[in-house]
N, C-alpha and C positions, 0 to 999 in steps of 0.2 A: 740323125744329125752327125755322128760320128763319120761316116759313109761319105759327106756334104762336105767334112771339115776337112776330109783326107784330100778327096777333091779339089778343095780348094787349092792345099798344099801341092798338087800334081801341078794345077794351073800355074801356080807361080814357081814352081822346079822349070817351069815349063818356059816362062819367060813372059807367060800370059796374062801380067800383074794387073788386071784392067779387072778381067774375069774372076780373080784368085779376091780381089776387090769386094765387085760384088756379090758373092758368093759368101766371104767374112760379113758383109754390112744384110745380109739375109737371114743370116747365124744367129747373129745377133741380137735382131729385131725377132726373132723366133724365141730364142732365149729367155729376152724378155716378157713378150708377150707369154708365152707357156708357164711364166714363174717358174723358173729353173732354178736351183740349186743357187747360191751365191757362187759357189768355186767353179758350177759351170759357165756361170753367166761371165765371171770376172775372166776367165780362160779363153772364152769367146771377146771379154775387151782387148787382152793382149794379142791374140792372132788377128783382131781387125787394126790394133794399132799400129802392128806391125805390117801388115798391108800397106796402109794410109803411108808410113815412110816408105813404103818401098814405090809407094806410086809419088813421092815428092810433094804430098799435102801436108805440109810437117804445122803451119799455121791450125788447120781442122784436126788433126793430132794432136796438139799440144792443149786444144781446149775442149778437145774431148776426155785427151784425159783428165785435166784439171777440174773437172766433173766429177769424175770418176772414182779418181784415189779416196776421194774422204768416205764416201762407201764401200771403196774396199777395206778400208782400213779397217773400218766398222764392220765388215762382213765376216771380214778373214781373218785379222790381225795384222799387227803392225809388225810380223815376221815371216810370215805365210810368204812362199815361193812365188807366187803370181802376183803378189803388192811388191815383194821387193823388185821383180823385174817391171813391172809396172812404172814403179818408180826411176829407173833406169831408163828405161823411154820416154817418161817426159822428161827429165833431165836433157838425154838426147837433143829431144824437138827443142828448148828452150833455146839452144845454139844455133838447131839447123833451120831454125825458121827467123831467128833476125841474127845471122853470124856478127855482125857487128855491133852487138848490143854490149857490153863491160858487163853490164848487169847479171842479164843473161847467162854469160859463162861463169860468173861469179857462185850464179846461184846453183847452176850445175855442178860446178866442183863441191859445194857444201853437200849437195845430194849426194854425188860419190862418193866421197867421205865420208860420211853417215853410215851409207850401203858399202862400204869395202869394211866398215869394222864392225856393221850388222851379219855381212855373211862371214865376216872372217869369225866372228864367237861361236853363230849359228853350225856353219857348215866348214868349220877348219879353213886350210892355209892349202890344200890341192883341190878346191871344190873348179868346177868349170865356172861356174857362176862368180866366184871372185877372181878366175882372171880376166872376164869379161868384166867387171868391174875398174879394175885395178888398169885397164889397157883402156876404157874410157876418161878414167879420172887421169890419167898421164894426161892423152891426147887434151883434155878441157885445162889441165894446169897449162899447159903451152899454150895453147890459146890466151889466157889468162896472163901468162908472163907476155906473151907477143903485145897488148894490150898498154901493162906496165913500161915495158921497154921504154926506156928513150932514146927518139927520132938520131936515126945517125944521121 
């Protein structure tokens, strides 16, 4: 599987997101079906989810993962590396699948926030993970204030 996973990862270095696609959603269903590990299984949710955006299915994303999280939370913890990026991505989808939702970006920036002062405790103040964090929760506060504005 590892072999499969790398593979996958070449397809979409590749530009071949279709295949790098299918190959994730094969993973997966392998995964599952074999009773794999929770931290394998949940590893194989994040590089299929991360597929799923890069192929522009942010709607089948965003309710894949909302499946998802509460069994990982449950699997791994509610600190575990793969739940907190987990959690980052559907924040992500929550915007990129109805951009003009109020709601939406609302509730993404709670997620970020949440997740910037979970890994800023967890893993310090230089971790790469919170500045992927912290460079999400920007971009969704703008969003958010563009929202608030009032019409010039």
């Amino acid at each position: 599987m590892g072999t499969r996973h790398n593979l996958a990862n070449c397809y979409n270095a590749l530009g071949r997101i279709e295949e790098s696609l299918a190959l994730h959603r094969e993973l997966y269903a392998r995964a599952v079906a074999h009773n794999h590990s929770s931290a394998d299984i949940f590893y194989t949710v994040l590089a299929l989810s991360i597929s799923l955006i890069r192929c522009a299915r942010y709607e089948e994303t965003k309710s894949f993962l909302r499946k998802q999280l509460p069994n990982a939370r449950r699997a791994l913890g509610a600190e575990n590396d793969t739940f907190l990026r987990l959690r980052g991505m559907y924040a992500k989808c929550l915007c990129l699948a109805d951009i003009d939702s109020r709601d939406n970006v609302a509730e993404a920036v709670t997620i970020f926030e949440e997740l910037s002062s979970t890994v800023r405790r967890i893993y310090g103040t230089s971790h790469p993970l919170l500045e992927t964090v912290q460079h999400d929760l920007e971009l969704m506060q703008e969003q958010l204030a563009a929202f608030d504005a009032p019409d010039a």
